[in-house]
C-alpha positions in Angstrom: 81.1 -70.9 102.3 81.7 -70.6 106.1 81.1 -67.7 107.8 84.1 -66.5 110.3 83.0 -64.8 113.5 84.9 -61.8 114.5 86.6 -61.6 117.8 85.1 -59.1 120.0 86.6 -55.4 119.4 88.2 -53.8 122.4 86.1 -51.2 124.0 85.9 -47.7 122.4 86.3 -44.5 124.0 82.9 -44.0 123.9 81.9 -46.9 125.4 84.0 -46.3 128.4 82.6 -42.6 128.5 79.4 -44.4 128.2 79.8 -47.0 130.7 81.5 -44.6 133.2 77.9 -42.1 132.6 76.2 -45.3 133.3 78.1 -45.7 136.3 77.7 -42.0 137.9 73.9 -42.6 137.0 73.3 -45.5 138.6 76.4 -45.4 141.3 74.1 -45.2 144.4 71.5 -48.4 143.5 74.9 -50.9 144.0 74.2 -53.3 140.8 75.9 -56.6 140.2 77.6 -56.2 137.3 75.1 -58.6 135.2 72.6 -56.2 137.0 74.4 -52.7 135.7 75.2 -54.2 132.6 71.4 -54.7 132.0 70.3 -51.4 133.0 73.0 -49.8 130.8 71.2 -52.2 127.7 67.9 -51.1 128.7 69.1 -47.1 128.2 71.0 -48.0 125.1 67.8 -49.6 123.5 65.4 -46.7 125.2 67.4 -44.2 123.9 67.9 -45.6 120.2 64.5 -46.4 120.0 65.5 -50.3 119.5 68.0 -49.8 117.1 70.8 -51.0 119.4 70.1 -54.0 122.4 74.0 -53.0 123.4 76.6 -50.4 123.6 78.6 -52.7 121.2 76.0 -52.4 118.6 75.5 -48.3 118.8 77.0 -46.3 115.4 78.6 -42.8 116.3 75.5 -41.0 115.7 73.6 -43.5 118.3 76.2 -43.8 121.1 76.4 -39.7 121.2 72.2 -39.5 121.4 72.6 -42.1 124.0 75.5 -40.3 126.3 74.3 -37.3 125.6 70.6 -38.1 127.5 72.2 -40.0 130.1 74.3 -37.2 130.5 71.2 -34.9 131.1 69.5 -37.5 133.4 72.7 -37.5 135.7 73.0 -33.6 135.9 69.5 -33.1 136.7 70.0 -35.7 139.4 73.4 -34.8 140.6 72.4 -30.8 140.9 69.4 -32.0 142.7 71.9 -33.6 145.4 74.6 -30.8 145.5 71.5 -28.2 145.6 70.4 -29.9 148.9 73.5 -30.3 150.4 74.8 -26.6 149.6 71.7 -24.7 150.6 70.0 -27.6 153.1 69.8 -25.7 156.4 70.7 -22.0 155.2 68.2 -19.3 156.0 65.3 -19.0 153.7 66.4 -22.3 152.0 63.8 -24.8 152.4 65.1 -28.4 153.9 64.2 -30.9 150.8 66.4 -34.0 152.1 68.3 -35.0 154.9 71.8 -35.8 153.5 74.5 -37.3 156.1 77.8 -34.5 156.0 80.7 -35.9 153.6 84.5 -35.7 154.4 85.2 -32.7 152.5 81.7 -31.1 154.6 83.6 -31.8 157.7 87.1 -31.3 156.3 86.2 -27.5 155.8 84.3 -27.3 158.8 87.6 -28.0 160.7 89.7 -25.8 158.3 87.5 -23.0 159.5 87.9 -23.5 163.0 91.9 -24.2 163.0 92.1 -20.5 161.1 90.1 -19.7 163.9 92.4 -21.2 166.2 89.6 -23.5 167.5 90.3 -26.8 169.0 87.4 -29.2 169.7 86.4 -28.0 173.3 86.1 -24.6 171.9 84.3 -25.6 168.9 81.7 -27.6 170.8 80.9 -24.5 173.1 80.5 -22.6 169.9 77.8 -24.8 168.7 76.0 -25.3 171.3 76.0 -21.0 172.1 75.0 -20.6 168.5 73.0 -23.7 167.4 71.2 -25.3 170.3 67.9 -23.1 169.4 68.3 -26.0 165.7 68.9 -29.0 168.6 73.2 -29.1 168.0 74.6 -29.1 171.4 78.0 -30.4 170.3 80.0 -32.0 167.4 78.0 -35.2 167.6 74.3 -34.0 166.8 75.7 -32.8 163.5 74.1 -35.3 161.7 73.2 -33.7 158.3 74.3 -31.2 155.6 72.1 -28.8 157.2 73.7 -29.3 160.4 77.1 -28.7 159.2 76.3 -26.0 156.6 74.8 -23.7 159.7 77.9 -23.9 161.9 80.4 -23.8 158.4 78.5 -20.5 157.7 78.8 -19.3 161.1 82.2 -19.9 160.9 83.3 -18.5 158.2 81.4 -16.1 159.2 83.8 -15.1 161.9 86.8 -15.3 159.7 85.2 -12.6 157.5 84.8 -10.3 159.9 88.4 -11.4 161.1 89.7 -10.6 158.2 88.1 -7.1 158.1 89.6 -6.3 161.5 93.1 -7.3 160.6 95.1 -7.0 157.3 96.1 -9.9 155.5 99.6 -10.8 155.6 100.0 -10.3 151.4 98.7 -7.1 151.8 101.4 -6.1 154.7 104.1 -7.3 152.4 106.1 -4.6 150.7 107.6 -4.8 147.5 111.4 -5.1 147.0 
């Protein structure tokens, strides 16, 4: 009797939930794929205690133990990040890491100051009045999440206080 090998089954939800985790948890080392693929094996078989080498050999009850602690792993580390960059540089908030400012940091910081009608000459003035004591004397020393979290909060700041002075234009509107 000859034994007939089955093709290999298309990938299963899942496994693409899995590999995607895997991905998220590892995104920052930049793997090969051979390399990622072998990390991903090495948590599949952790996790199961041996009972699966792969994701393609994990039952239901496996591959749910196995997302669900790489799931964990990746919270812990991605709270760890956005903790840092949300609090880095706030008062009474201790500097853990420097982080370099993301396009959405710097995307809001510039949101704040067009509300506040600021172009760049009068933002730059503003940082250095209000930030040279932290070494910012202009746009360009902004060089971490700290950085940019001080002058964001200063910022929006003075749009509170804006606001306060002035009503907003949905609460001048009258009803028909």
């Amino acid at each position: 009797m000859q034994l007939e090998l089955s093709p290999k089954q298309p990938i299963s939800r899942r496994q693409l939930g899995l590999h995607a985790l895997s991905h998220r948890w590892a995104g920052g080392l930049a793997l090969s794929p051979g390399a990622d693929r072998q990390l991903r094996h090495h948590y599949v078989e952790l996790f199961t205690g041996g009972r699966a080498n792969e994701t393609l050999e994990l039952s239901e009850r496996d591959a749910a133990l196995v997302i669900k602690r790489l799931a964990k792993l990746t919270h812990q580390a991605e709270t760890r990040l956005n903790q840092i960059a949300g609090t880095a540089g706030r008062e009474g908030y201790p500097e853990r890491r420097r982080i370099a400012p993301n396009a959405t940091a710097w995307s809001a910081l510039w949101r704040c100051a067009s509300e506040l009608s600021m172009e760049r000459a009068a933002l730059e003035s503003f940082v250095r009045r209000h930030y040279g004591r932290f070494g910012l004397h202009g746009l360009d020393d902004i060089r971490s999440m700290a950085d940019l979290n001080r002058v964001l909060w200063g910022l929006k700041a003075m749009l509170r206080r804006k606001g306060a002075k002035s009503p907003s234009r949905l609460a001048t509107k009258r009803a028909a």
